[in-house]
Short mmCIF file of the C-alpha atoms (twelve columns), coordinates in Angstrom:
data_MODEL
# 
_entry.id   MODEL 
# 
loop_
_atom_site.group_PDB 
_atom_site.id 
_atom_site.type_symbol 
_atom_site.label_atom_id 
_atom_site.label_alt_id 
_atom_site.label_comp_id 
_atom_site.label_asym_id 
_atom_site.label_seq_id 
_atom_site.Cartn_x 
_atom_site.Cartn_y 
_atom_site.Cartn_z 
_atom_site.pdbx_PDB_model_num 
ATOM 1  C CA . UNK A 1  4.774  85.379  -7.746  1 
ATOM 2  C CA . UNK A 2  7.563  82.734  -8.450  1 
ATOM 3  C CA . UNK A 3  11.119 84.202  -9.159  1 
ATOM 4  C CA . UNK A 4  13.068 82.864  -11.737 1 
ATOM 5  C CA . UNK A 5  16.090 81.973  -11.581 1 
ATOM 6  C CA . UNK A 6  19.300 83.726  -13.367 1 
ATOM 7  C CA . UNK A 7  22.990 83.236  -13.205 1 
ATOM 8  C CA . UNK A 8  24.518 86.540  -12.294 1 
ATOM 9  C CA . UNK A 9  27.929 88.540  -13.699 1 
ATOM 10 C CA . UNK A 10 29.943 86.417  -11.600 1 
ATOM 11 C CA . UNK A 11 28.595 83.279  -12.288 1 
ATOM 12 C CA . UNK A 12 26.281 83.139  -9.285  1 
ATOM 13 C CA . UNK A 13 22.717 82.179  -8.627  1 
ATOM 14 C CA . UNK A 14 20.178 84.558  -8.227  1 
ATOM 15 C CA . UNK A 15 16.455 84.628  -7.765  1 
ATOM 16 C CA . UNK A 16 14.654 87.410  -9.219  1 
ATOM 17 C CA . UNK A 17 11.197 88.612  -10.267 1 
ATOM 18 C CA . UNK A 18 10.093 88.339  -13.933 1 
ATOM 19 C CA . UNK A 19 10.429 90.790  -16.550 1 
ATOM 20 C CA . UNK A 20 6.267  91.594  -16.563 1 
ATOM 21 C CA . UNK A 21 6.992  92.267  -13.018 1 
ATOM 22 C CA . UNK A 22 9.060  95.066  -13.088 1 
ATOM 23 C CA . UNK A 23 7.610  96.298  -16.432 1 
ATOM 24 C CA . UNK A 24 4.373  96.970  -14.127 1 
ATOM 25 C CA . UNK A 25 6.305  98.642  -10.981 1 
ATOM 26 C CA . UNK A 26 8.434  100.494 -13.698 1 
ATOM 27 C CA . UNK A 27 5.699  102.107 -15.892 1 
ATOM 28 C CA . UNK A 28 4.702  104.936 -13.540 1 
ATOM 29 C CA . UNK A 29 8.653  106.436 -14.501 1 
ATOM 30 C CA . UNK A 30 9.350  108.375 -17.273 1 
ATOM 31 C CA . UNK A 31 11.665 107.166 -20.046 1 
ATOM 32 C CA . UNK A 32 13.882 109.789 -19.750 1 
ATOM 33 C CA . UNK A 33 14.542 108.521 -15.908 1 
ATOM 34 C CA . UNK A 34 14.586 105.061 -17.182 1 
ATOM 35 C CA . UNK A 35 17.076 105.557 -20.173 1 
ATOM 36 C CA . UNK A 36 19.021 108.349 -17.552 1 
ATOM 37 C CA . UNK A 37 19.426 107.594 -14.679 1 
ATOM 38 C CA . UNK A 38 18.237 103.448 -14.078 1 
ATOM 39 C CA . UNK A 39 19.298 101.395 -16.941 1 
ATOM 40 C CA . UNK A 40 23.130 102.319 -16.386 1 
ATOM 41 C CA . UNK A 41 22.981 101.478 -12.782 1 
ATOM 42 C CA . UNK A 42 21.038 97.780  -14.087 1 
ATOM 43 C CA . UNK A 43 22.820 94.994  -14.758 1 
ATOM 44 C CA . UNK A 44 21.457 93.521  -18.610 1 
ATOM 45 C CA . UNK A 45 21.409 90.239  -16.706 1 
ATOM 46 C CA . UNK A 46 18.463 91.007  -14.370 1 
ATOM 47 C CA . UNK A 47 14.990 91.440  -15.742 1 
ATOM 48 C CA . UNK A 48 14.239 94.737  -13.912 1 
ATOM 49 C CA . UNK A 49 16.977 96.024  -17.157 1 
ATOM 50 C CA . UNK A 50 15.316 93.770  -19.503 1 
ATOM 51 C CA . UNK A 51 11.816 95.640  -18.738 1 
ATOM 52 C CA . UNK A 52 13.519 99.028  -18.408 1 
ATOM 53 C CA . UNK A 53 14.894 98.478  -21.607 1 
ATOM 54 C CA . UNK A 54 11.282 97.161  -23.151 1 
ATOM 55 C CA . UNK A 55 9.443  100.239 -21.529 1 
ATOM 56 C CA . UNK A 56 11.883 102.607 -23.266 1 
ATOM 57 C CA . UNK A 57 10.900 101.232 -26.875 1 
# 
């Protein structure tokens, strides 16, 4: 897969997967876990938040 690339909190590149990525290595979580405990460690920057955030929907 190509990673896209994002400007960071700092104003830094970074290269990252894409959104559908992580919404597939994501799904086998619960939402509870996803809403507890990873989206407040994420970033809303990086796409592995933006999926979290889609899978909790």
């Amino acid at each position: 897969m190509e990673q896209e690339k994002t400007i960071n909190h700092l104003g830094q590149v970074v290269y990252q997967e894409s959104v559908e990525f992580y919404k597939e290595k994501l799904s086998v979580h619960s939402k509870d876990f996803l809403q507890n405990s990873l989206i407040p460690q994420l970033y809303e920057w990086s796409n592995a938040y933006k999926a979290a955030v889609e899978l909790t929907k």
